[in-house]
C-alpha positions as CSV (number, residue, x, y, z in Angstrom):
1,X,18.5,22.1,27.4
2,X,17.3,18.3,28.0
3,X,18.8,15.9,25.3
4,X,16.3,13.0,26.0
5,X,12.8,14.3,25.6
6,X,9.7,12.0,26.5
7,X,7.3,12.3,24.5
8,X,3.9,10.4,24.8
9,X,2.2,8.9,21.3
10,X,-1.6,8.9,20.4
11,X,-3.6,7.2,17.6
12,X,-7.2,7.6,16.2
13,X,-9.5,5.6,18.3
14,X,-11.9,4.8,15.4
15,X,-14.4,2.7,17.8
16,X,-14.6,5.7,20.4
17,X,-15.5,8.1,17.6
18,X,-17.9,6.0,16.0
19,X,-19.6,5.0,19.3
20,X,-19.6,9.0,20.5
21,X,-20.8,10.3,17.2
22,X,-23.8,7.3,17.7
23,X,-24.3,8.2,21.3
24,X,-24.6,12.3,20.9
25,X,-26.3,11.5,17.2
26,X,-24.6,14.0,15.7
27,X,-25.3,14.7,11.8
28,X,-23.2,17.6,11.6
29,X,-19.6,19.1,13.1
30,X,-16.2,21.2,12.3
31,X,-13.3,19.4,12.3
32,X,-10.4,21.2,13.9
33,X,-6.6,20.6,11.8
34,X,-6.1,19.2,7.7
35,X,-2.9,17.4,8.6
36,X,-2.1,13.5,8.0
37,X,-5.3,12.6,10.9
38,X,-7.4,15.5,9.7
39,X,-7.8,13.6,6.7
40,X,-8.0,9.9,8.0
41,X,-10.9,11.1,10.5
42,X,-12.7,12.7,7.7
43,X,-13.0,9.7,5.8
44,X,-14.3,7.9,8.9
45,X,-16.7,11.0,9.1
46,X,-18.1,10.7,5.6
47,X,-18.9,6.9,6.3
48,X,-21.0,7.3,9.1
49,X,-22.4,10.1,7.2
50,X,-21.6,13.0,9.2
51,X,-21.4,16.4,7.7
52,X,-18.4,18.1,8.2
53,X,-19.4,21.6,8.0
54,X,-16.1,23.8,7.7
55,X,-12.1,23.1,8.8
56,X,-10.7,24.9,11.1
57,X,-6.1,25.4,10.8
58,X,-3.3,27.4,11.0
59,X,-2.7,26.7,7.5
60,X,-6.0,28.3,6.2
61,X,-4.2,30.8,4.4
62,X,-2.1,28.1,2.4
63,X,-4.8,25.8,2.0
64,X,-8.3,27.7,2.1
65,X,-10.1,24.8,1.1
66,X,-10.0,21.0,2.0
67,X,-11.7,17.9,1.0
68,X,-14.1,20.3,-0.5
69,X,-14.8,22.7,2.6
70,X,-13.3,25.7,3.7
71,X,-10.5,26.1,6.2
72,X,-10.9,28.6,8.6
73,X,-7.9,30.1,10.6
74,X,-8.5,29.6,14.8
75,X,-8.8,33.4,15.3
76,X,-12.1,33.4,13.2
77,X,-13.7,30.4,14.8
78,X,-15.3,32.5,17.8
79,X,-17.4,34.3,15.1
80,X,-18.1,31.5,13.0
81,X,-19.5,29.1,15.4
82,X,-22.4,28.1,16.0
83,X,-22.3,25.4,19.1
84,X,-21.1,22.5,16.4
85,X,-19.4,19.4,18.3
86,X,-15.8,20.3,17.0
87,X,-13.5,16.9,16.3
88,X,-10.0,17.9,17.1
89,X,-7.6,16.2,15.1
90,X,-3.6,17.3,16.1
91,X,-2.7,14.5,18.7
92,X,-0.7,17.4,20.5
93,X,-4.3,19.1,21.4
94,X,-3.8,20.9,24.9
95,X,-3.5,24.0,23.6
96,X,-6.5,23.3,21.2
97,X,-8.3,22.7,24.1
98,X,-7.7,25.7,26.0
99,X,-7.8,27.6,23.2
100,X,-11.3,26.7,22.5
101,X,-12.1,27.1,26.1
102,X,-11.4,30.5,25.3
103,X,-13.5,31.7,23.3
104,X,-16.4,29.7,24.6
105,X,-16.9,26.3,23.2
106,X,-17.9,23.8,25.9
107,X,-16.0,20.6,26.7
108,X,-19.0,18.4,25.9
109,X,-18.8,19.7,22.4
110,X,-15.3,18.8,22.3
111,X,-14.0,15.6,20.6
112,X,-11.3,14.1,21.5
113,X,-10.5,10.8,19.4
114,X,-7.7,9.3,20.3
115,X,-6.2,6.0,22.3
116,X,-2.6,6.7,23.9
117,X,-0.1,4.1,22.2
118,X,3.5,4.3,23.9
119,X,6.2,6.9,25.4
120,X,8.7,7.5,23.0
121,X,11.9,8.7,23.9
122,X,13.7,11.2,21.5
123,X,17.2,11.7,21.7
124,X,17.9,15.4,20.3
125,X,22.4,15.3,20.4
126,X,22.9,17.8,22.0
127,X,25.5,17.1,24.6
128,X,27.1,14.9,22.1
129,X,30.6,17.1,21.5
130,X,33.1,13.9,21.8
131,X,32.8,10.2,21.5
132,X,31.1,9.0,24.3
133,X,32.7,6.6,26.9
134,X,29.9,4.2,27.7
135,X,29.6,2.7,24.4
136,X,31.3,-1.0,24.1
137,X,33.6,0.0,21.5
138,X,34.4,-3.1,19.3
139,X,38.6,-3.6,19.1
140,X,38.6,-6.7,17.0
141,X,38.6,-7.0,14.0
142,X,35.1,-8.4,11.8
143,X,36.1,-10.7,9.8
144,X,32.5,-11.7,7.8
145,X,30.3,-8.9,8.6
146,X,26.5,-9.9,8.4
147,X,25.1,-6.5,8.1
148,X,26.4,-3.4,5.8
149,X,25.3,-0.2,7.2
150,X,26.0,3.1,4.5
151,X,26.0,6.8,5.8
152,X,27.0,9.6,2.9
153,X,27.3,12.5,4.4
154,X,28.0,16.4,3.8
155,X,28.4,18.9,6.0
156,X,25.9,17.5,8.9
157,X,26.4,19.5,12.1
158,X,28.3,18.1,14.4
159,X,25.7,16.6,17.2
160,X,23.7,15.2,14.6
161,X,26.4,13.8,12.9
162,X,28.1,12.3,16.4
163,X,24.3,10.8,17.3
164,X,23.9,8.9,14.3
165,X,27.5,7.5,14.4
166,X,26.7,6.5,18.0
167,X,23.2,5.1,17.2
168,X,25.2,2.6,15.0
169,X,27.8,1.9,17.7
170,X,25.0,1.2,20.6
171,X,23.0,-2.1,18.1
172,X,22.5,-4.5,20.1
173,X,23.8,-6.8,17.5
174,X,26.9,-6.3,16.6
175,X,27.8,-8.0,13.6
176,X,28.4,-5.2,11.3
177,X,30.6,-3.1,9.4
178,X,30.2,0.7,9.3
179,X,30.8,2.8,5.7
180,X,30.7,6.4,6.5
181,X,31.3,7.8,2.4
182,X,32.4,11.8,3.5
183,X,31.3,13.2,0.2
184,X,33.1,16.1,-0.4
185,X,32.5,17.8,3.1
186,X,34.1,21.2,3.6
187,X,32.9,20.8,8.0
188,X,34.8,19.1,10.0
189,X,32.6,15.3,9.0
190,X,35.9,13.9,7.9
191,X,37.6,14.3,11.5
192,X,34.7,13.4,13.6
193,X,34.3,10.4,11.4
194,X,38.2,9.2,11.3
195,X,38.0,9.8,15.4
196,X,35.0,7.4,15.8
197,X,37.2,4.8,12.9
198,X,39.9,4.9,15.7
199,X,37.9,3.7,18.1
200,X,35.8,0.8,16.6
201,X,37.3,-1.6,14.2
202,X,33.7,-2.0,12.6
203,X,33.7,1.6,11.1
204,X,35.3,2.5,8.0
205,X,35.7,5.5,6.5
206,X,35.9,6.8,3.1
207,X,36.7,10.3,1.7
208,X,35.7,11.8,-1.6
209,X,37.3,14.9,-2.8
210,X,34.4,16.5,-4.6
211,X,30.6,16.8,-3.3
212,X,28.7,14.1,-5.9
213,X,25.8,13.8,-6.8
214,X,23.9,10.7,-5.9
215,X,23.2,9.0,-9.4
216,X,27.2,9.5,-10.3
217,X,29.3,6.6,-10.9
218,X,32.1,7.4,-8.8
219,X,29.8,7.3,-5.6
220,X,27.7,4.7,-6.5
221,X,30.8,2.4,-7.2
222,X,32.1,3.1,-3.9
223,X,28.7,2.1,-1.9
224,X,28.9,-1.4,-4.3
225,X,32.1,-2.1,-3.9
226,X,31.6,-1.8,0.0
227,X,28.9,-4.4,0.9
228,X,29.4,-7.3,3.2
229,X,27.2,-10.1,4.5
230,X,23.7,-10.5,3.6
231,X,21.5,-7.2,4.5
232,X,22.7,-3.7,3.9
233,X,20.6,-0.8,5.6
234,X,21.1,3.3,4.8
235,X,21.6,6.0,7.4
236,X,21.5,9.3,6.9
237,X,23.5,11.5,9.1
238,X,20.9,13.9,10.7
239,X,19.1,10.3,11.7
240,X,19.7,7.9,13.8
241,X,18.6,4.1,14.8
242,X,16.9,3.0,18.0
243,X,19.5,0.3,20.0
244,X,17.3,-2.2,19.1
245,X,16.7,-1.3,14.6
246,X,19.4,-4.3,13.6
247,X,18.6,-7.2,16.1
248,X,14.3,-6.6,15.1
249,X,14.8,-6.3,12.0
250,X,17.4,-9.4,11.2
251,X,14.9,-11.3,13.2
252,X,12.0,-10.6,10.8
253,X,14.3,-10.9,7.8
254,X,15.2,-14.3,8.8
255,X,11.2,-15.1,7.2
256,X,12.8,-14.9,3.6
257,X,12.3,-11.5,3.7
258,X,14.0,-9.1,1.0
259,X,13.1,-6.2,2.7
260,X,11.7,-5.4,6.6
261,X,10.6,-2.0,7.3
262,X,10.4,-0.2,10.4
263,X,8.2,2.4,11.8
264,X,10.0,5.7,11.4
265,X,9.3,8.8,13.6
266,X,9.6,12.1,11.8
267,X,11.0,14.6,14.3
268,X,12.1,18.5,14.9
269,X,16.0,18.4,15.0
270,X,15.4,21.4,17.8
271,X,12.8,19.8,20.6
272,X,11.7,23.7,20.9
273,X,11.1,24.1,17.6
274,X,7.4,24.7,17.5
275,X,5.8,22.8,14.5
276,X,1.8,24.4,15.6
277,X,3.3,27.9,14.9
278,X,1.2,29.5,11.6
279,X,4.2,31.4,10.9
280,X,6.3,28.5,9.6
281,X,7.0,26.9,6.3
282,X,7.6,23.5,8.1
283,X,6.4,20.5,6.4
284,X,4.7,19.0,9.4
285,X,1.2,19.7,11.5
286,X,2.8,18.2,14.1
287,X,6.1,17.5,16.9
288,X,6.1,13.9,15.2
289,X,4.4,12.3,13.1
290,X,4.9,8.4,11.5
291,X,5.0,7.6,7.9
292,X,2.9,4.2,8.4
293,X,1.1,2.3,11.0
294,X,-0.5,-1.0,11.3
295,X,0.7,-2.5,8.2
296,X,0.3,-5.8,6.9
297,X,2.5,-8.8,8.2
298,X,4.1,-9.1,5.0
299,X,2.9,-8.6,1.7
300,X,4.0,-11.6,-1.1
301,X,3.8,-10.8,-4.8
302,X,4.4,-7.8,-6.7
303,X,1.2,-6.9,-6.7
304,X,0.8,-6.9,-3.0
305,X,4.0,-4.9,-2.0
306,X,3.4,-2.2,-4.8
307,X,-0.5,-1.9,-3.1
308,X,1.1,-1.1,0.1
309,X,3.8,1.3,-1.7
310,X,1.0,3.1,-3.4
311,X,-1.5,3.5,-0.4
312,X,2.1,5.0,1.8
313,X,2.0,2.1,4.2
314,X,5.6,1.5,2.5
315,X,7.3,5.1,2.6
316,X,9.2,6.0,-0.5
317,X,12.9,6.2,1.4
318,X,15.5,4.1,1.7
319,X,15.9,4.9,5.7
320,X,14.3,2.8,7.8
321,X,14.5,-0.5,6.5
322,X,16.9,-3.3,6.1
323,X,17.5,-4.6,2.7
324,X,18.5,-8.3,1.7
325,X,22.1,-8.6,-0.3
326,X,20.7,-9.9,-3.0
327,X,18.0,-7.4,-4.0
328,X,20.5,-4.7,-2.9
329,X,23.6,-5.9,-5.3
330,X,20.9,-6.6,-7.9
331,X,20.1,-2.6,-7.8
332,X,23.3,-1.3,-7.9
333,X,24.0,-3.6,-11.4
334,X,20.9,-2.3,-12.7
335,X,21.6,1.1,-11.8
336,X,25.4,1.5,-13.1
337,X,24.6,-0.4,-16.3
338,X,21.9,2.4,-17.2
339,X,23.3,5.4,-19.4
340,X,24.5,8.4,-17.5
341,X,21.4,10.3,-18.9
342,X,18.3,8.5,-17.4
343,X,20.3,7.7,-14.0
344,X,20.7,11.2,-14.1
345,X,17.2,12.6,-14.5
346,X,15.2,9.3,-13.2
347,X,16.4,8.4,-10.2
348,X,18.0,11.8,-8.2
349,X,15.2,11.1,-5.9
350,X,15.3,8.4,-3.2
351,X,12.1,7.7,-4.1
352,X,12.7,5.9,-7.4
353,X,15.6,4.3,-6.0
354,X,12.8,2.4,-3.5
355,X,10.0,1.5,-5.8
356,X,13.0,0.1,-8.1
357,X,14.5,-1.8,-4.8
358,X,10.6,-3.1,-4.4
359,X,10.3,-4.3,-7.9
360,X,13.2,-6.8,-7.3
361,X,11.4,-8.1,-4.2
362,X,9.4,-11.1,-3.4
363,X,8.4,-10.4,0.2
364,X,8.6,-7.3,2.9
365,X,8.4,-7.6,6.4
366,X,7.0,-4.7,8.7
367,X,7.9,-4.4,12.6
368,X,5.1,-2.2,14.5
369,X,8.1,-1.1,16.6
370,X,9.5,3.0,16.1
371,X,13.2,1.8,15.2
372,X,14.4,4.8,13.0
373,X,14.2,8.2,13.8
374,X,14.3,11.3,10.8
375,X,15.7,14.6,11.9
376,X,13.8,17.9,10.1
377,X,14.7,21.3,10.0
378,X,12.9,24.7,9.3
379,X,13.2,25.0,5.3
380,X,13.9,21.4,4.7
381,X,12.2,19.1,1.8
382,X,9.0,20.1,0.8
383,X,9.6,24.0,1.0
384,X,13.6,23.4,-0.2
385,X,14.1,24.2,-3.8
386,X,14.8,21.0,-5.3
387,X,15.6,20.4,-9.6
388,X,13.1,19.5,-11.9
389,X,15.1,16.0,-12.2
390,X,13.3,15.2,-8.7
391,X,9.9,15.1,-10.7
392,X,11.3,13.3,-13.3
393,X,12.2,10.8,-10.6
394,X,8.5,10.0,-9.7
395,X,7.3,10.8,-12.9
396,X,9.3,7.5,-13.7
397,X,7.8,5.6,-10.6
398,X,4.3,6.3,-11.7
399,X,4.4,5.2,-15.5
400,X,6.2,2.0,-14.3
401,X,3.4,1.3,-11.8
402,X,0.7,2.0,-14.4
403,X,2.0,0.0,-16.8
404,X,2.1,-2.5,-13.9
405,X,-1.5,-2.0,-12.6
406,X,-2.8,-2.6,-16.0
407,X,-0.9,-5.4,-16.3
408,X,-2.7,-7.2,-12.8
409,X,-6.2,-5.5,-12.6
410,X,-9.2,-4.6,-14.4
411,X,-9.4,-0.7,-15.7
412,X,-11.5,0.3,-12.6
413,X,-9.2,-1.2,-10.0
414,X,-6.0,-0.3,-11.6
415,X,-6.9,3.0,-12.1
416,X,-7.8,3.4,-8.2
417,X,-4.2,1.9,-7.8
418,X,-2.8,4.7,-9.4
419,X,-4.6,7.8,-7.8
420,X,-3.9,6.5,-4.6
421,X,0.0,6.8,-5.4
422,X,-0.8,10.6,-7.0
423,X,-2.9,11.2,-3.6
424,X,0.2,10.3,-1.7
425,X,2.7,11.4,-3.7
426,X,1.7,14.4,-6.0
427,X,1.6,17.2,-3.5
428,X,4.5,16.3,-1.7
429,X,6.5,16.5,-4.9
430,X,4.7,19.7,-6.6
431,X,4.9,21.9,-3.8
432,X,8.9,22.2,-4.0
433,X,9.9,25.4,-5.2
434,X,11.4,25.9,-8.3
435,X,10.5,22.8,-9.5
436,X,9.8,23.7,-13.3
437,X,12.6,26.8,-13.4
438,X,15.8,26.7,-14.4
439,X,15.2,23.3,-16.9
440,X,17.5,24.7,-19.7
441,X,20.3,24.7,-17.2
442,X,20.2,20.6,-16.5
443,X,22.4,18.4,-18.3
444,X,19.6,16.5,-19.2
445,X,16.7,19.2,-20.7
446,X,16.2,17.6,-23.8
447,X,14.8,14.3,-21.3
448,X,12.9,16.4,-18.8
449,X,10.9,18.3,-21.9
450,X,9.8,15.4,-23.4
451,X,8.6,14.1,-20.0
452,X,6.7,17.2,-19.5
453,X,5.2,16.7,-22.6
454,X,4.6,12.9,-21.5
455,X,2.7,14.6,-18.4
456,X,1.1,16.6,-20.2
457,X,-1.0,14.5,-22.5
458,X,-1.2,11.8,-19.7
459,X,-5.0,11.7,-19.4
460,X,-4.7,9.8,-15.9
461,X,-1.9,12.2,-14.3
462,X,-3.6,15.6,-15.9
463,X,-7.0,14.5,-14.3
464,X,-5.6,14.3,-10.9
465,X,-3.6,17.3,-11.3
466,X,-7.1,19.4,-12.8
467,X,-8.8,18.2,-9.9
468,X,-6.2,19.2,-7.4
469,X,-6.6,22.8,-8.8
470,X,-10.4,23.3,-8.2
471,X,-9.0,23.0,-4.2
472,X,-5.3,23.6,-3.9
473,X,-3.1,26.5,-5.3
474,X,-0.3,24.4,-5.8
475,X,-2.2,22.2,-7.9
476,X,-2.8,25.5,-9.6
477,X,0.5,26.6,-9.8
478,X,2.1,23.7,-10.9
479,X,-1.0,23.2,-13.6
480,X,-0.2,26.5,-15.2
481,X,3.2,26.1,-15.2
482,X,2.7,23.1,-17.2
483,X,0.5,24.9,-19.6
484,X,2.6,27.4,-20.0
485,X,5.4,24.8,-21.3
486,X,3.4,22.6,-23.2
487,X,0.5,24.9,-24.7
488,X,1.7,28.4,-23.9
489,X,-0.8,29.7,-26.9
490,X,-3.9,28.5,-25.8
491,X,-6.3,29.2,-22.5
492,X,-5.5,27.6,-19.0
493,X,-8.8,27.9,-17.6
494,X,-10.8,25.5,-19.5
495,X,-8.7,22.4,-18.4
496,X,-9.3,23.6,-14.8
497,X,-11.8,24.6,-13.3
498,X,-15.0,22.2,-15.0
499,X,-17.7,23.5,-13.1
500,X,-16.3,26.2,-11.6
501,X,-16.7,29.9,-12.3
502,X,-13.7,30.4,-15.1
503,X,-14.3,29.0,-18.1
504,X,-13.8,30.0,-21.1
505,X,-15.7,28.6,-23.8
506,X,-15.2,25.1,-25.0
507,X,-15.3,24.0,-29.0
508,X,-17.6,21.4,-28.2
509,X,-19.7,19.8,-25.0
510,X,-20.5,16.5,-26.1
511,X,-23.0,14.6,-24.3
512,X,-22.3,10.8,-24.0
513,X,-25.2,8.3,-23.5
514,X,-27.4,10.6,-24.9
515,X,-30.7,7.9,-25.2
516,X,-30.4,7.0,-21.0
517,X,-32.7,8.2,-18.9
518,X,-30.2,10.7,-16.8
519,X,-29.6,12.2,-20.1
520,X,-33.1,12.9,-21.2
521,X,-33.7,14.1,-17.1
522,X,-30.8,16.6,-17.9
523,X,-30.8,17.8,-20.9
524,X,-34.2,19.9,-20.2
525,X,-32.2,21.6,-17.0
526,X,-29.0,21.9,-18.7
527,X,-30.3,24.3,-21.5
528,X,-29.6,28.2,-21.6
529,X,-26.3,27.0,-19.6
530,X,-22.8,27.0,-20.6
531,X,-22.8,23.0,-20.4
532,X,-25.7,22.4,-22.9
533,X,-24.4,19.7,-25.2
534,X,-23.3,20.7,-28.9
535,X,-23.3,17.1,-29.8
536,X,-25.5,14.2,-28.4
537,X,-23.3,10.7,-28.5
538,X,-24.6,7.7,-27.6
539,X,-23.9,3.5,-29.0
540,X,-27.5,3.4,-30.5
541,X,-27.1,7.1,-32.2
542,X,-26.5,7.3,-35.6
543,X,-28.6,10.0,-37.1
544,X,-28.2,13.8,-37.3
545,X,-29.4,14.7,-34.0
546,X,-27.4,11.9,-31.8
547,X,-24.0,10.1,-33.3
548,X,-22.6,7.4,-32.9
549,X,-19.3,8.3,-30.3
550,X,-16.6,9.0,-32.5
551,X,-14.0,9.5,-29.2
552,X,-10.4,9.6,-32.1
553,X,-11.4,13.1,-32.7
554,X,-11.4,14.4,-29.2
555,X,-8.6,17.5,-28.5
556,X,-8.5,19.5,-25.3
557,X,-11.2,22.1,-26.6
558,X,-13.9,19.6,-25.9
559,X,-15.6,18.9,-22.5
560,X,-17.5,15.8,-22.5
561,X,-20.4,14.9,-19.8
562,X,-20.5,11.6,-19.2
563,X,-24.6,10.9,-18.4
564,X,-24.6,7.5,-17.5
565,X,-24.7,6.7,-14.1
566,X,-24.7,2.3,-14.8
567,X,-21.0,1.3,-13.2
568,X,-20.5,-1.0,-16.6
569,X,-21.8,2.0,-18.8
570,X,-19.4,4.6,-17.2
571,X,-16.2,1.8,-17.2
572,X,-16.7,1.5,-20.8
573,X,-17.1,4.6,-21.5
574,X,-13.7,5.9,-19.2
575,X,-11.8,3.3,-21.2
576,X,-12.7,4.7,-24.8
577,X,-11.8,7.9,-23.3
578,X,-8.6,6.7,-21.6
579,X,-5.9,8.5,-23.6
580,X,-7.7,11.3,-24.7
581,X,-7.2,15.2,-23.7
582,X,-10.9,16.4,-23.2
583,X,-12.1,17.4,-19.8
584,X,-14.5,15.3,-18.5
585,X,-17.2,15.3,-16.4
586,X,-19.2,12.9,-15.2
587,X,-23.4,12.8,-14.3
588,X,-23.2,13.2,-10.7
589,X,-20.9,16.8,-10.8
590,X,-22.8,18.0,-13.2
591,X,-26.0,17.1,-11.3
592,X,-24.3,18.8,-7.8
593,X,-23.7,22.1,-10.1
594,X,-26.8,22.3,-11.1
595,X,-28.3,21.4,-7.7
596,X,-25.9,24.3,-6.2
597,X,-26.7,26.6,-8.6
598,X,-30.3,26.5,-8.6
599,X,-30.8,25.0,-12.1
């Protein structure tokens, strides 16, 4: 079994599509795979105002429905189609190909949209079994290290393990020291580590006798109390760095950086590990995939570096990135002067840890060059079971960042701010198993209660999550379970499923903007249904028949349509109803439901 694997890396050619779609004058089409592209084409579909008709992925069973279209699984395309042009979105689309040659769809119906980038080389570990004899071991002693590289590791296997260690020894630039913190390992992580120590002065190893967790002191004091010169960067020990990750990066930081990021390729830890298989749990769509391309240069100001943090152009995780000494010995202050409770349950995610890391910076650098490499395994991260102190962890990053973003922008734009971080974020998170059992058994239960209560009567977060549901089962699942802790005694449906076909009756529709012209070309339509208003509100109201909006007295038994269509009208109008619990809906659903049901 081949250690180095080649592969070669595609990107969306957005030109090429555009000018093929214009050519061929296509209206309508199916769009073949959901994943990270899937998505990114289908935006680029919807502006040139393409129909996409239906999806087509392995998936389908897990996710029958996306952006509002079905998912079909490959097996019943050959009955479903109908000569569409079919956009195929997986970069790794030979199979596709021949799979749809198959069953008799023609290559000129075929779309193929991407532009090759690079060759990547990926090196798996295998053969790695002993130090290896090439590598310019260093023999003297550093005596002012510029760069502080951590790994904490338990229980990695040993390839992996020896291939990170290695990646570290083969930096170009080699003016570092090496903390490898064993925590609590019961392999044989300690040995391999102290055998690598022997060899090169630069490593250091230290051993703790119990497996911590990562928000305890006595870990956290040893990673402080082990930093040298002026970046530190984090390792994990299933990764590894490209030769090149410390000299590119130090370069860029050398621009009064505080942080530089590098591009980081997501791979398989077993190259035959097949990621297109149906069968699998695996988080991926894909052999690789990158968690950001084509960022900006840098991004100065707050503002700026949360925009890219929210949008995933910055991923949440320490790997990857080099870190200046002065944002990272500001972090660790912060973070061991907080009491043991919120450390605890706000920042067991690597996530938090980040966006804090952010919020102490002034600038970020980004190299366009693949520098880190992240191992996964079958079973790993999203699909692992993972404590409800993980949620609690971005439930933490996104009230800081909304408080932020309504700080800097206006109620439209901040607001847009903040969904694109529960776009990125949210289904990643909720899709853990086990997220919401168990709570009773967590040191800190009275805390994570009262921030599912928080979530709960967050009108913002709630919205997102309602809306999720109407598509996505975990959405769904992880609405209910919600419910079920916060309001166990009253009906899930109605806060779902708007204009959907479970409802259960609501207390009140209230009709806002009752005296506009969308409201008096409703209102005629809307009668004999289940969303004909109860009460008519509306600024000029003040009479029996239409009030004046009164939006204080507003519970979750009320749905309120929202009949403006005017963008200052509806801004208004979403502020007033800000913090409050009633489902909302606004002229333009209401007008598709009644279009789609024949109203």
């Amino acid at each position: 079994m081949s250690s180095i694997v080649s592969y070669d890396i595609y990107c969306p050619d957005i030109e090429a599509l555009c000018q093929n779609i214009s050519d061929k004058g296509i209206s309508e089409c199916v769009v073949y795979g959901i994943g990270n592209n899937g998505s990114f084409l289908s935006k680029c579909l919807k502006a040139m105002n393409v129909n996409v008709k239906y999806y087509v992925d392995v998936q389908a069973r897990l996710h029958p429905s996306f952006r509002q279209r079905k998912v079909i699984l490959p097996e019943d395309l050959e009955n479903e189609y109908e000569g569409e042009y079919i956009i195929i979105s997986p970069n790794k689309y030979n199979s596709i190909v021949e799979f749809l040659r198959g069953i008799g769809v023609k290559d000129e119906k075929m779309i193929l949209p991407f532009l090759f980038r690079e060759k990547i080389e990926v090196n798996y570990g295998y053969h790695l079994t002993a130090p290896s004899k090439d590598i310019k071991y260093c023999s003297e002693k550093i005596e002012n290290p510029k760069v502080t590289i951590t790994s904490i590791i338990y229980n990695t296997e040993e390839y992996l393990f020896r291939r990170a260690i290695e990646s570290v020894l083969r930096q170009s630039y080699r003016d570092f020291i090496y903390v490898i913190i064993i925590n609590g390992a019961t392999d044989g992580s300690y040995e391999i580590a102290k055998e690598y120590e022997r060899l090169d002065t630069r490593i250091k190893v230290i051993r703790e006798e119990e497996n911590y967790k990562w928000t305890e002191k006595a870990l956290l004091d040893d990673v402080k109390d082990n930093l040298y010169g002026d970046y530190w960067t984090q390792l994990d020990g299933d990764d590894y760095f490209d030769s090149d990750f410390l000299n590119t990066t130090i370069s860029l930081g050398k621009n009064a950086a505080d942080m530089v990021a590098a591009r980081t390729m997501a791979i398989a830890a077993d190259c035959n590990f097949d990621l297109m298989d149906g069968k699998t749990s695996f988080d991926g769509k894909d052999k690789y995939w990158f968690y950001y391309e084509d960022p900006e240069c840098h991004a100065f100001g707050q503002n700026r570096i949360m925009e890219n943090f929210v949008s995933g152009k910055i991923s949440g995780t320490w790997w990857g990135k080099l870190w200046g000494m002065r944002v990272t010995k500001d972090y660790f202050k912060f973070l061991l002067d907080l009491p043991d409770e919120e450390r605890g349950c706000f920042f067991r995610l690597d996530t938090a840890m980040t966006y804090k890391m952010m919020t102490l910076c002034k600038r970020v650098y980004f190299s366009d060059k693949v520098l880190h490499f992240q191992s996964y395994s079958p079973g790993r991260t999203t699909y692992s079971k993972a404590p409800a102190e993980w949620l609690m962890s971005l439930w933490y990053v996104y009230k800081d960042l909304k408080q932020r973003f309504f700080r800097w922008y206006d109620y439209d734009s901040a607001l847009k701010c903040i969904n694109n971080f529960l776009e990125v974020f949210t289904p990643w998170m909720i899709a853990r198993r086990g997220l919401l059992e168990n709570i009773d058994e967590s040191a800190y239960a009275d805390m994570i209660y009262a921030n599912i209560d928080e979530m709960y009567r967050d009108t913002v977060f709630m919205d997102h999550v309602r809306q999720g549901a109407k598509e996505r089962q975990i959405y769904r699942d992880f609405y209910v379970r919600l419910h079920d802790l916060c309001a166990p005694d009253t009906g899930v449906e109605d806060n779902i499923s708007v204009c959907g076909e479970k409802i259960c009756k609501w207390e009140r529709v209230i009709g806002v903007g009752a005296l506009g012209n969308n409201a008096f070309a409703l209102m005629s339509r809307l009668r004999g249904t289940k969303f004909f208003p109860t009460e008519l509100w509306d600024e000029k109201g003040d009479d029996k028949l239409i009030k004046k909006p009164d939006y204080v007295s507003l519970t979750d038994k009320d749905l309120v349509i929202v009949f403006p269509t005017n963008g200052e009208a509806v801004t208004s109008i979403k502020a007033m109803l800000k913090e409050r619990r009633a489902a909302v809906i606004f002229n333009e659903e209401i007008s598709n439901w009644l279009f789609e049901n024949n109203i």
